[in-house]
SEKEVEX-987348 format. One line per 5 residues: for each residue x, y, z of C-alpha. Coordinates in Angstrom, 3 decimals. Each point is the difference from the previous one (the first is absolute). Example, Ala and Ser with C-alpha at 12.3 -4.5 7.8 and 13.67 -1.06 7.14 Angstrom:
<recs>
12.300/-4.500/7.800; 1.370/3.440/-0.660
</recs>
This chain:
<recs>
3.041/-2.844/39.094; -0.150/-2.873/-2.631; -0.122/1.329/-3.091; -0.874/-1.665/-3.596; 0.305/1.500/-3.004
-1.774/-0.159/-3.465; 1.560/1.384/-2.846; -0.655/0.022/-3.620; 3.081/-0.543/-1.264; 3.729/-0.566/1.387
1.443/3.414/-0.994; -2.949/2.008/1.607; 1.215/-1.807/3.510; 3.464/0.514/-1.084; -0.333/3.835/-1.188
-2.044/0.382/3.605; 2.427/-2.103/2.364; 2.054/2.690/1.598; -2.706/2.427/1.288; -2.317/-3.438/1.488
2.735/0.391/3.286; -1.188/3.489/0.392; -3.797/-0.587/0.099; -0.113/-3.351/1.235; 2.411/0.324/2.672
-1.716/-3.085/2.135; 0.695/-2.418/-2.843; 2.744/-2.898/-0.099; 0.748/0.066/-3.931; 1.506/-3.597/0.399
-2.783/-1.268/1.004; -2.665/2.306/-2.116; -2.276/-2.614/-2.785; -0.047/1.215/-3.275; -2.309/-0.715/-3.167
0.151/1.095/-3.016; -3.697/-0.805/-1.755; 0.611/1.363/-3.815; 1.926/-3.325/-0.179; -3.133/-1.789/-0.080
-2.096/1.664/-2.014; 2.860/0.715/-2.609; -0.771/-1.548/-3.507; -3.549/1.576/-0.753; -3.367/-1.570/0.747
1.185/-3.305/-0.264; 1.674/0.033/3.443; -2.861/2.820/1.292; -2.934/-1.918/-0.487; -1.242/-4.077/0.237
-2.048/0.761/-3.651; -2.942/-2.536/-0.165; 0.140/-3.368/-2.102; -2.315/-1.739/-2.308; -2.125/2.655/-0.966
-2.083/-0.709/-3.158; -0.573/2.464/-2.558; -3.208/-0.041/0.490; 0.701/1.116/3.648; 1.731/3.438/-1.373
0.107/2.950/0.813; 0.911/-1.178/3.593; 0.153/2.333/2.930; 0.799/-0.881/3.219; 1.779/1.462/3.500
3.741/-0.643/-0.945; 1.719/-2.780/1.493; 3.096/0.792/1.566; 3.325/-2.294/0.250; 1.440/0.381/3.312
3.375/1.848/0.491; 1.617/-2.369/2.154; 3.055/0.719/1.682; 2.277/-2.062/-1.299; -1.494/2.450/-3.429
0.920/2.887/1.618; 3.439/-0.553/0.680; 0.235/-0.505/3.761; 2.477/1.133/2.258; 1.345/0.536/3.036
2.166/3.556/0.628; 0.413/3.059/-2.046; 3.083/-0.472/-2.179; 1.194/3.756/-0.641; -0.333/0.529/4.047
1.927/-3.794/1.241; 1.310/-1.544/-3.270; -0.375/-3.867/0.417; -3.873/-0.963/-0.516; -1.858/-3.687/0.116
-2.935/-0.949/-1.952; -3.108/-1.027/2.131; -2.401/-3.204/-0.412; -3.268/0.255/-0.234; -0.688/-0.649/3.764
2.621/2.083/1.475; -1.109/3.097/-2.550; -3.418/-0.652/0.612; 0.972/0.068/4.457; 2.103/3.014/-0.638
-2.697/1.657/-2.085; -2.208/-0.655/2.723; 1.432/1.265/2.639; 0.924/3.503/-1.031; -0.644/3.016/1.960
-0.108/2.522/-3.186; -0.267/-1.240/-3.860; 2.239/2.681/-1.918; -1.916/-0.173/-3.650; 2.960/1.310/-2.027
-2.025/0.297/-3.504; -0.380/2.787/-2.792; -2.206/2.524/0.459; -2.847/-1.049/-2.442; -3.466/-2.246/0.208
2.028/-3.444/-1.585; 2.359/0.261/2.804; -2.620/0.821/2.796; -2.001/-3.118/-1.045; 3.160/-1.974/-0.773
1.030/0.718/4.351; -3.766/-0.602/0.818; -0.242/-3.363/-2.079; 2.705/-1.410/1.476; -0.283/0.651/3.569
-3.243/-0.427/0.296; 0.446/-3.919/-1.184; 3.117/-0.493/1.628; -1.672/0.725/3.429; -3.522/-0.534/-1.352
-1.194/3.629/1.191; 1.725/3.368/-0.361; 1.472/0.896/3.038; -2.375/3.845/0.838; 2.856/1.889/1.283
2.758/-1.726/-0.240; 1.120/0.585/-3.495; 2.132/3.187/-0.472; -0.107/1.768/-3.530; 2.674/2.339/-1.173
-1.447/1.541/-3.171; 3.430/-0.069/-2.252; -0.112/3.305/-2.264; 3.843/-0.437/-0.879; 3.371/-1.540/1.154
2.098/2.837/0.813; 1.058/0.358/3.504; -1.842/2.409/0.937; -3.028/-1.731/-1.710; 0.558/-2.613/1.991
0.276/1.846/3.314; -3.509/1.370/-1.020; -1.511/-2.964/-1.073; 0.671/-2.020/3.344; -0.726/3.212/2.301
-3.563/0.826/-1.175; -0.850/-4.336/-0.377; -3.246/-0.989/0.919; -1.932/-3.226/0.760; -1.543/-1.356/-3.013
-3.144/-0.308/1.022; -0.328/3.813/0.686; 0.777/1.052/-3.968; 1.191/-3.140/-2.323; -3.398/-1.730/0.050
-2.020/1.885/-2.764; 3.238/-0.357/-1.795; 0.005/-3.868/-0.040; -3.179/-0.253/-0.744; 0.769/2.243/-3.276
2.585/-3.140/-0.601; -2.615/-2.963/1.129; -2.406/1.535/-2.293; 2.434/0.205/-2.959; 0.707/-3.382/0.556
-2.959/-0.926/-0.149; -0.279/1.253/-3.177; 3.478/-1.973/-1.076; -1.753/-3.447/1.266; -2.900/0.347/-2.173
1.839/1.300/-2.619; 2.463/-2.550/-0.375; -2.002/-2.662/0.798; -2.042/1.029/-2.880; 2.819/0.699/-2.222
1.698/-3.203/0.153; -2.866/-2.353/-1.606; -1.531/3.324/-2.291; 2.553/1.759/-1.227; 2.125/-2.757/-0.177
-1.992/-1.971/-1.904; 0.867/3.429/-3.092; 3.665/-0.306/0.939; -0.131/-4.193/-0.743; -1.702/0.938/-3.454
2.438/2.733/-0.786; 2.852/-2.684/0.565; 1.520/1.664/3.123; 0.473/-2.185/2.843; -3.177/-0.125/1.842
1.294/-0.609/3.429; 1.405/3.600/0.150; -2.995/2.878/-0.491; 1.176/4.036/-0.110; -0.599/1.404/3.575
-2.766/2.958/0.191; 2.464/2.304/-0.696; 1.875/-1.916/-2.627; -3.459/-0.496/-1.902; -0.286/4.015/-0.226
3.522/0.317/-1.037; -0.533/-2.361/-3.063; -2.737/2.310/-0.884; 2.378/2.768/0.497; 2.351/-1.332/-2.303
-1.894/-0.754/-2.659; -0.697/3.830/-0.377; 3.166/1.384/1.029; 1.948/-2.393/-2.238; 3.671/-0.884/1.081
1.350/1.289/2.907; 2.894/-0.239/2.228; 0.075/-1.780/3.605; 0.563/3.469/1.522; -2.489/1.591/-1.879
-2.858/-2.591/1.131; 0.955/0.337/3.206; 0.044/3.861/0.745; -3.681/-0.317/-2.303; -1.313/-2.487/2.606
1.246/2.420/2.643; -2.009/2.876/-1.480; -2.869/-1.882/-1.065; -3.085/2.337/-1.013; -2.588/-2.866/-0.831
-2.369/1.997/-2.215; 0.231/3.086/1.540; -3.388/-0.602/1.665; 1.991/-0.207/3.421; 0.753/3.215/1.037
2.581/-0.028/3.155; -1.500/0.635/3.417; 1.359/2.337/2.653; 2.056/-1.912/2.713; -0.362/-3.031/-1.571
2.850/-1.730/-1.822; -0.206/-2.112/-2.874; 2.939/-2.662/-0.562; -0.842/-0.628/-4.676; -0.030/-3.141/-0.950
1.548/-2.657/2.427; 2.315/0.780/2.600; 3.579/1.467/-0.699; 1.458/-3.768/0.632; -2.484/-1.282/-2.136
0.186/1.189/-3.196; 3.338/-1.112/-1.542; -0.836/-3.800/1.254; -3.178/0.588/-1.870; 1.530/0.847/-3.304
2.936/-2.808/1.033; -2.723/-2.249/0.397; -2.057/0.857/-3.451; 3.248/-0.650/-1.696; 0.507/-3.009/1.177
-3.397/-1.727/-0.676; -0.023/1.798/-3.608; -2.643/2.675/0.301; 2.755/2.261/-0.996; 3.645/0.066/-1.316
2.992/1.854/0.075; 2.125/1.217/-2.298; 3.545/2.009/-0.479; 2.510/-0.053/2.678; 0.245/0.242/3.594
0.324/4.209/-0.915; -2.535/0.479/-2.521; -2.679/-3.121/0.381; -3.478/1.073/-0.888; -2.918/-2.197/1.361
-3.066/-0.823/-2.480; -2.653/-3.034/-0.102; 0.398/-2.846/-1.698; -2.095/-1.812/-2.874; -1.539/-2.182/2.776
-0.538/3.392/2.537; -1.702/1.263/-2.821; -2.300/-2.865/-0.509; -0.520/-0.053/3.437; -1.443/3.256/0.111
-2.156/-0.670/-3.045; -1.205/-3.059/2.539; -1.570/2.383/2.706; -3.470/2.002/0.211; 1.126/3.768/-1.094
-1.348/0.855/4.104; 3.205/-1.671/1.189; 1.922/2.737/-1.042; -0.531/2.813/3.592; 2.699/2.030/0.400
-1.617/1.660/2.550; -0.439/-3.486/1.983; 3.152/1.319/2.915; -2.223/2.777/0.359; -3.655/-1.799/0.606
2.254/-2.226/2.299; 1.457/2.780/2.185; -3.609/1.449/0.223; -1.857/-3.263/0.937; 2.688/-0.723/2.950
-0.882/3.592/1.418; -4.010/-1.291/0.655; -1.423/-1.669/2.370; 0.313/-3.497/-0.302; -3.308/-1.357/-1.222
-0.329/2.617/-2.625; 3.814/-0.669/-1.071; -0.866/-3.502/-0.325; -2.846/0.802/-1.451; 1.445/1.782/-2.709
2.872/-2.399/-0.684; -2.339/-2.911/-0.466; -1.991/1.475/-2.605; 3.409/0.954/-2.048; 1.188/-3.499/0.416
-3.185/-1.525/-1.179; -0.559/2.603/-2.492; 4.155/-0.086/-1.672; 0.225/-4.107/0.013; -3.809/-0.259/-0.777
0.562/1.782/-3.203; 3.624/-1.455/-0.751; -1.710/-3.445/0.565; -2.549/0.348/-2.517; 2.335/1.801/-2.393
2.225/-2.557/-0.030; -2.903/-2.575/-0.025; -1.197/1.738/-3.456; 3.824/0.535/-1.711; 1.174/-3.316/0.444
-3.612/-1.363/-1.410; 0.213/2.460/-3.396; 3.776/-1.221/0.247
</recs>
């Protein structure tokens, strides 16, 4: 049997080596392609998407289908032979990854168990071999990394077109979302972060824009303490939590300290105190930024309209997300328009 494997990241392959002899018996580890995709998209949107150029003002709000950048292999870290299992591994080219890719019997999709990842494995196979492989895809749905865990994981696997489907499609319809967001962002809200006299070639994520509002009414916190708040966001409290359904706050757990780490660095916010006791709080020119946006931009409960738009049917999900986009950057446009003319 000839065997690739997908994995998000090296440690997941490494933490799952020693029980791939048991269940894939057939396989020659030596000789077993591996790719590891994250590596591509790594870096936020800017190495996600190919954002559009040359839009006019006039021309915004934009919305569009997003426009992906391929993961090539090279990206994801080709190789050939599982490293835990026969030590000594070589990197692939392009055309021997691609060959090897190819001619796999069985794609094991080694990913976390949630819709980013799902859509992440789907992405990325389905341009590498420009179609997804119906049946040939095997998805272990990873609930934890004890032995055991793993033993479970691997035994009940299934193909991903049986169950991970509606689950990428959760993740192509947030990303669609993130396209048309960001695209939007960049010229729009940038444009407030220029005229607060931040540099405008860096913009607060989604999430980072809802944490500055955050901030500004919570008043100086710690790192720790933003992070366990973004990993019990409530929104409002409009949002009530829904039985079987799990809800992750506000960006992902290995997300939100790069966030913050990324908000200090482009002066949004500061930090003060020592490593021990540092307390995070916005700056003059956060501040000002805020005072630069439509008071709609502040929606705490935006994770929450997300995670129920990527549970509808496409059309209506769409739907829905292109009247928000229109709607947030339509009003922030004219805001702004209006401000900087009274300014």
């Amino acid at each position: 049997m000839r065997l690739a494997i997908v994995a998000e990241k090296p440690f997941l392959l490494d933490a799952f080596a020693p029980r791939l002899t048991e269940f894939f018996p057939a396989a020659d580890f030596a000789r077993t392609p591996v790719f590891f995709p994250m590596m591509g998209w790594f870096g936020g949107p800017a190495k996600r998407f190919r954002l559009p150029r040359g839009l006019k003002w006039s021309e915004l709000p934009f919305v569009s289908e997003p426009a992906y950048r391929q993961i090539t292999f090279t990206d994801a870290r080709a190789r050939i032979g599982v490293r835990e299992l026969v030590g000594q591994t070589y990197p692939l080219v392009e055309a021997e990854a691609e060959q090897a890719f190819r001619d796999a019997d069985v794609i094991l999709a080694l990913m976390d168990a949630c819709y980013s990842s799902a859509h992440l494995a789907l992405r990325f196979i389905s341009d590498a071999l420009g179609h997804f492989p119906k049946g040939r895809v095997l998805y272990p749905w990873i609930v934890d990394l004890t032995e055991s865990g793993q033993r479970r994981s691997l035994s009940e696997m299934r193909h991903f077109d049986e169950f991970a489907l509606p689950l990428a499609m959760q993740g192509e319809l947030r990303r669609y979302f993130d396209y048309n967001y960001v695209a939007n962002s960049l010229p729009i809200i940038g444009a407030a972060t220029r005229e607060a006299g931040l540099f405008g070639d860096s913009i607060p994520s989604k999430n980072g824009l809802q944490l500055l509002y955050h901030m500004r009414e919570s008043g100086p916190l710690s790192d720790g303490k933003l992070v366990d708040r973004m990993s019990k966001w409530k929104g409002t409290g409009k949002y009530k939590p829904v039985s079987g359904q799990y809800f992750g706050g506000l960006g992902s757990p290995s997300s939100r300290a790069p966030i913050i780490d990324d908000m200090v660095r482009t002066r949004f916010i500061e930090r003060s105190g020592n490593d021990r006791h540092n307390k995070v709080f916005l700056t003059e020119e956060g501040n000002r930024f805020l005072e630069l946006l439509h008071p709609d931009c502040q929606d705490p409960d935006l994770p929450f309209r997300l995670d129920q738009w990527s549970r509808l049917p496409e059309a209506e999900a769409k739907e829905k997300i292109n009247r928000y986009i229109r709607t947030f950057f339509g009003k922030q446009k004219a805001f702004f328009e209006r401000v900087r003319h009274e300014h």
